[in-house]
C-alpha positions as CSV (number, residue, x, y, z in Angstrom):
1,X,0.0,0.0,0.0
2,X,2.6,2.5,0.9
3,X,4.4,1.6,-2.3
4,X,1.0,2.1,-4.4
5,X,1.0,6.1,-2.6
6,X,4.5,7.0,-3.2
7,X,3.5,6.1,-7.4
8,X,0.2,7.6,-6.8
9,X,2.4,10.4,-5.2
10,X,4.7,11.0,-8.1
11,X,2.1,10.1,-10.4
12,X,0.4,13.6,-9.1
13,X,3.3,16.0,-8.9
14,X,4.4,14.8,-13.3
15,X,0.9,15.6,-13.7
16,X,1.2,18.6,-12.3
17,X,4.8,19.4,-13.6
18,X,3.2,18.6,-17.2
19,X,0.1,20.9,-16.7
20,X,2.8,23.6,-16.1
21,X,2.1,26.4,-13.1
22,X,-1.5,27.0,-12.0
23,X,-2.5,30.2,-13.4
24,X,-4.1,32.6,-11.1
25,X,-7.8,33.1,-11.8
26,X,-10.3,36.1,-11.4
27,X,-12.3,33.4,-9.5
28,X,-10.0,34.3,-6.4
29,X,-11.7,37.9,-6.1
30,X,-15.1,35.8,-5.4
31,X,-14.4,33.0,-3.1
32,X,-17.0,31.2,-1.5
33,X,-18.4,31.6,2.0
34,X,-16.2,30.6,5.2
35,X,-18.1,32.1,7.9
36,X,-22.0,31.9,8.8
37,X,-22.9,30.6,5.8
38,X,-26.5,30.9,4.5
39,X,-27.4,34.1,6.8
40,X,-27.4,37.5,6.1
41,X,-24.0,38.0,8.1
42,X,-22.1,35.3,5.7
43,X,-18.8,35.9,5.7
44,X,-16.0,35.0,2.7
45,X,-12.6,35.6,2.9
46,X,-12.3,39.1,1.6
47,X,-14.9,40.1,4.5
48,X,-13.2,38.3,7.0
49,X,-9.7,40.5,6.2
50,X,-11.4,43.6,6.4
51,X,-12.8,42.5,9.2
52,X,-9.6,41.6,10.9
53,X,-7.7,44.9,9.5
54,X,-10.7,47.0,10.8
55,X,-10.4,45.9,14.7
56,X,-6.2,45.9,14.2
57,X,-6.9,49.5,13.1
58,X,-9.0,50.1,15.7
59,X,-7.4,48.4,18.2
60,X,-4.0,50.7,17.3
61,X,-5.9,54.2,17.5
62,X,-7.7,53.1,20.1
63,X,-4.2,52.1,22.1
64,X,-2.7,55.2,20.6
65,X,-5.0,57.3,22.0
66,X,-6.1,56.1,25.3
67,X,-1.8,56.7,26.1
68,X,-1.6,59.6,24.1
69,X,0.7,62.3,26.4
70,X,1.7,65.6,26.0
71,X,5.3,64.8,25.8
72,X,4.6,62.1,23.0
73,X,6.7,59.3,23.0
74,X,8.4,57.2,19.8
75,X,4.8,55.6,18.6
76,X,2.9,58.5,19.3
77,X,4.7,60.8,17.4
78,X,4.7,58.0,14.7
79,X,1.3,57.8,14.8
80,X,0.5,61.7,15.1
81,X,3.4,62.1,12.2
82,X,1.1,59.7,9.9
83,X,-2.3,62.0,10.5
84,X,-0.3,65.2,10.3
85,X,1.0,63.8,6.7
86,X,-2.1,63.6,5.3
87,X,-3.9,66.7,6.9
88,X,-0.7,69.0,5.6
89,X,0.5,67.4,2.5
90,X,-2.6,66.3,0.8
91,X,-5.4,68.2,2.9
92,X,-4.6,71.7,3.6
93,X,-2.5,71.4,-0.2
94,X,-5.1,71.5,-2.0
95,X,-8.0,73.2,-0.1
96,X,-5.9,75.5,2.4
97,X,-6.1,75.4,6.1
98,X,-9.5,77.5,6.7
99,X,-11.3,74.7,4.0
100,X,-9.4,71.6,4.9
101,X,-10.3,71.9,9.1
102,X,-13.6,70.6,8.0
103,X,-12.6,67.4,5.9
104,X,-8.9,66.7,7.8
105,X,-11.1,63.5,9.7
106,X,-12.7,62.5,6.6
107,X,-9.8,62.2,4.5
108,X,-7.8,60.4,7.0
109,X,-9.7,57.9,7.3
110,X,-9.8,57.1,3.7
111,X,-6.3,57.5,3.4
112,X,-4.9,54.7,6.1
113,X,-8.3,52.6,5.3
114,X,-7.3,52.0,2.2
115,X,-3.5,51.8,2.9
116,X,-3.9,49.2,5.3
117,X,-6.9,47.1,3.4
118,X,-4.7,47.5,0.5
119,X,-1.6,46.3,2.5
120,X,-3.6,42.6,3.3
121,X,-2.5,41.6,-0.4
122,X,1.1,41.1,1.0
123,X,0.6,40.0,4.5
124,X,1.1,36.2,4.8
125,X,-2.3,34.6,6.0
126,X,-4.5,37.6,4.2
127,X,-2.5,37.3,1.0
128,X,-5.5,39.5,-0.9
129,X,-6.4,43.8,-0.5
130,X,-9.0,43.8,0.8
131,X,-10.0,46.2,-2.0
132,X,-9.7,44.0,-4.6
133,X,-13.3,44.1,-5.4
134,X,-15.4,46.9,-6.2
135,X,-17.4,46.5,-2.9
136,X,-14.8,49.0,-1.2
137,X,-13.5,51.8,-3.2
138,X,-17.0,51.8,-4.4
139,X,-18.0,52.9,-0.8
140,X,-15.1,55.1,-0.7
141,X,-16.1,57.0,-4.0
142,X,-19.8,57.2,-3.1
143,X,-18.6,59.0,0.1
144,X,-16.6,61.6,-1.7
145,X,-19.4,62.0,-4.3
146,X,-21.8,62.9,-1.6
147,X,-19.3,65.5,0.1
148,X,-18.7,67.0,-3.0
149,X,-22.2,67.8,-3.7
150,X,-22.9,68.9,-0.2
151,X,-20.4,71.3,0.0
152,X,-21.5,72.5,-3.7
153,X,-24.9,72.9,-2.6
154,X,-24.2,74.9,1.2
155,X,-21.3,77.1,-0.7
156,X,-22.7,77.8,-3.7
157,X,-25.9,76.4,-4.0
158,X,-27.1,73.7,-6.7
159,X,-28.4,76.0,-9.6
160,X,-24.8,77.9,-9.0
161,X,-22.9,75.3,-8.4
162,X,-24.1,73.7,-12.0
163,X,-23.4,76.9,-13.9
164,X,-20.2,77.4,-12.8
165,X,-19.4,73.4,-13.4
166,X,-21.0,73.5,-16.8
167,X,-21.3,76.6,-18.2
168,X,-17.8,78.2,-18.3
169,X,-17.3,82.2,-19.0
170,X,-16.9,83.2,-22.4
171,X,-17.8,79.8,-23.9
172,X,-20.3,79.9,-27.4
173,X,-23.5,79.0,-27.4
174,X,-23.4,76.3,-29.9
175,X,-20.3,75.0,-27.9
176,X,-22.5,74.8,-24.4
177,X,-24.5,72.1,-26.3
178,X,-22.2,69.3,-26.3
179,X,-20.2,71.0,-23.7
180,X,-22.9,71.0,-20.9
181,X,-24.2,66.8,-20.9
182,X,-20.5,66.2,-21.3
183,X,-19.8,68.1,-18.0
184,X,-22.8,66.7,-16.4
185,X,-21.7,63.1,-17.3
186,X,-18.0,63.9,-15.4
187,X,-19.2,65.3,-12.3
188,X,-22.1,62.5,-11.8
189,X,-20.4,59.5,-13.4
190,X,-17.1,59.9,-14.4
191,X,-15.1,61.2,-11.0
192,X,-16.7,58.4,-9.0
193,X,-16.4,55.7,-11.8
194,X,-12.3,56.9,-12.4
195,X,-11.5,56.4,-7.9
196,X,-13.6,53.2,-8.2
197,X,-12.0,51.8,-11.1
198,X,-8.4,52.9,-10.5
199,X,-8.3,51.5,-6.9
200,X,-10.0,48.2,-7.5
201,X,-8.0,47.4,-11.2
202,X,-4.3,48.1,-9.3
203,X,-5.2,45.7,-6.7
204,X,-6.6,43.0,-8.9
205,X,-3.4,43.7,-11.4
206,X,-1.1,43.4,-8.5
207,X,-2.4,40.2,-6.6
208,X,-2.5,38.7,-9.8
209,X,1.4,39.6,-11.2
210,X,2.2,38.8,-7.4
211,X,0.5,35.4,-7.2
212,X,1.4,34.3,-10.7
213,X,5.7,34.7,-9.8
214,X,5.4,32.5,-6.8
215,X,3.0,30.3,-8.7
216,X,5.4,29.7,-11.4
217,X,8.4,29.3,-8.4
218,X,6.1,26.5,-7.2
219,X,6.2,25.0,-10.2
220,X,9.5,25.7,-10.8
221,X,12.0,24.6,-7.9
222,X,9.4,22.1,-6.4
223,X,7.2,20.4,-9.3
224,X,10.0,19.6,-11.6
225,X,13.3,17.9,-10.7
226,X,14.7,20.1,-14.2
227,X,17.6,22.1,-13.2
228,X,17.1,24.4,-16.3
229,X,13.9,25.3,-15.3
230,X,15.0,25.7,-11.5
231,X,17.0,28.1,-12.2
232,X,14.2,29.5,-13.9
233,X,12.3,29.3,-10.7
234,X,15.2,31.5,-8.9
235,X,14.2,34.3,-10.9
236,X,10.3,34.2,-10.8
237,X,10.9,33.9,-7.0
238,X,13.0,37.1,-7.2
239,X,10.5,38.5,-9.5
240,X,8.1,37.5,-7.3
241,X,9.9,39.6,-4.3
242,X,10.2,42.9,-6.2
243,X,6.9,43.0,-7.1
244,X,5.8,42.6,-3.6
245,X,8.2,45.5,-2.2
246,X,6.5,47.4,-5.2
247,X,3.4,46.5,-4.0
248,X,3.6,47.7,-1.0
249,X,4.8,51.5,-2.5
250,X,1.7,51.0,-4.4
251,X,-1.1,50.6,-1.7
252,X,0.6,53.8,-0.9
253,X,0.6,55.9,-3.8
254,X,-3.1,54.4,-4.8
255,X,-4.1,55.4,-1.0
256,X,-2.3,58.8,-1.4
257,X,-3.9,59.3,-5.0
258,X,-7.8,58.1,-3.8
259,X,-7.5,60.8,-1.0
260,X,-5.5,63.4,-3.2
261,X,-8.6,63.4,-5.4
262,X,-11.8,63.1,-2.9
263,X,-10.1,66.3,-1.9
264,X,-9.5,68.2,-5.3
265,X,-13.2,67.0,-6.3
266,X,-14.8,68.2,-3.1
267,X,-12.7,71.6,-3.4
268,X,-13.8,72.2,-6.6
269,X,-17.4,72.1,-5.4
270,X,-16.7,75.8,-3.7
271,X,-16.9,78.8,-5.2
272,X,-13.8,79.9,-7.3
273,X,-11.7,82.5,-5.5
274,X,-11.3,86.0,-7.0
C-alpha cells in the first residue's frame, strides 16, 4: 500500500509538472463563504480580512490614544506624524487650512483605510487587498461623491454650483451644447467611476502579477526535478519579491492618489476665489 501512494504520489506532482504552473484566476476575487454561511452575516474571505484589518486598526488608534501624552513618545509621534502627513501634505495642499479643518477626519480615514486594506495583499495569512473588489473603493467614491455635492450645494448652491461646473465664462452658445451633458456626465459619473475603477483594477493587477511569480516558483524549484527550469524558478521567486516590495509602494501611492482626489473633487465644489 505505501508503495502504491509513493506512485500515486509521483504520479500527481508529473501531472502537475506537465500541466505547467497554476495560473491565477479572477475566481479568487469571489471565493466562496467561510463564515456563517446561508445568513445574512455570511462571511467570505475578503470580508473576513477587512474585518480583521478593521479591529487591528482600531485596536492601534484606540491604544494610541487612550496613552496619548503631552510629551509624546516614539509611537505616538509615529502615529500623530502619519495624520499630520495627510492633513498638511494632501489636505490643507489642496483646499488651504480655513477649508481643509472641516474634511482633515474625513480624508484620513480614507487614506490609512485604504492603505492598510490594501496592504492585506502582501501580508502572509491575508494574501488578498481587501480592496480588490469593487465593494470597497465603491463605498469610498460614493462617500466623496456625496461630500462633493454637499459642499457644492451649502457654498454655492445647486443651480450655481451647475453653472459654474457646466457653463464656463466666455464659452459659445453652440459649444454649451455638447459641452454641458459632457460636464454633467464627469461630475455624476465619471469622478466616481475613475476612484472606483483605479483603486480596484491596481489591486486585482497586482495580486495577480504577485501570485502568478510565486505560482510559477512553485512550479518551478518544487514540481520539476529540471535544473534548467529551477534556475528558472530563482528568478520568478526574485520577481516575485520585487513585485511585492513594489506593491507595498503601491497601496501607498493608490491610498495617497484616492485621498489626493476626494479632496481636489470636493474643493472644486466651492466657489472659485477672486
Amino acid at each position: 500500500m505505501a508503495g502504491v501512494a509513493e506512485l500515486m504520489g509521483a504520479a500527481g506532482m508529473t501531472l502537475a509538472a506537465a500541466e505547467g504552473p497554476e495560473i491565477p484566476q479572477i475566481d479568487e476575487f469571489l471565493p466562496p463563504e467561510i463564515l456563517f454561511a446561508g445568513t445574512p452575516f455570511a462571511m467570505n474571505r475578503i470580508i473576513l480580512v477587512r474585518v480583521i484589518m478593521t479591529v487591528v486598526m482600531l485596536l492601534i488608534l484606540g491604544i494610541s490614544a487612550s496613552r496619548a501624552k503631552l510629551i509624546p513618545g516614539r509611537w505616538q509621534g509615529f502615529v500623530e506624524w502619519g495624520i499630520e502627513y495627510v492633513r498638511d501634505k494632501i489636505v490643507y495642499e489642496v483646499m488651504g487650512e480655513l477649508r481643509g479643518k472641516r474634511y482633515v477626519p474625513m480624508i484620513c480615514t480614507i487614506f490609512f483605510t485604504i492603505f492598510f486594506f490594501n496592504l492585506c495583499g502582501i501580508i502572509p495569512g491575508m494574501n488578498i487587498a481587501a480592496t480588490a473588489t469593487i465593494m470597497m473603493p465603491l463605498i469610498f467614491a460614493a462617500w466623496t461623491f456625496v461630500q462633493y455635492w454637499i459642499a457644492a450645494c451649502r457654498e454655492q448652491g445647486l443651480i450655481s454650483y451647475l453653472k459654474q461646473e457646466c457653463t464656463p465664462p466666455g464659452v459659445p452658445f453652440p459649444v454649451l451644447i455638447l459641452l454641458v451633458p459632457m460636464q454633467l456626465i464627469d461630475i455624476l459619473i465619471i469622478r466616481p467611476a475613475s476612484l472606483t475603477l483605479r483603486l480596484l483594477a491596481n489591486m486585482i493587477a497586482g495580486h495577480l502579477i504577485v501570485a502568478l511569480c510565486f505560482s510559477a516558483t512553485q512550479f518551478f524549484l518544487i514540481l520539476t526535478e529540471n535544473k534548467l527550469m529551477m534556475g528558472a524558478g530563482v528568478v520568478t521567486f526574485a520577481f516575485g519579491f520585487i513585485m511585492t516590495l513594489f506593491e507595498a509602494f503601491v497601496a501607498y501611492l493608490q491610498a495617497f492618489i484616492f485621498a489626493t482626489l476626494s479632496t481636489v473633487y470636493i474643493n472644486m465644489s466651492y466657489p472659485e476665489e477672486d
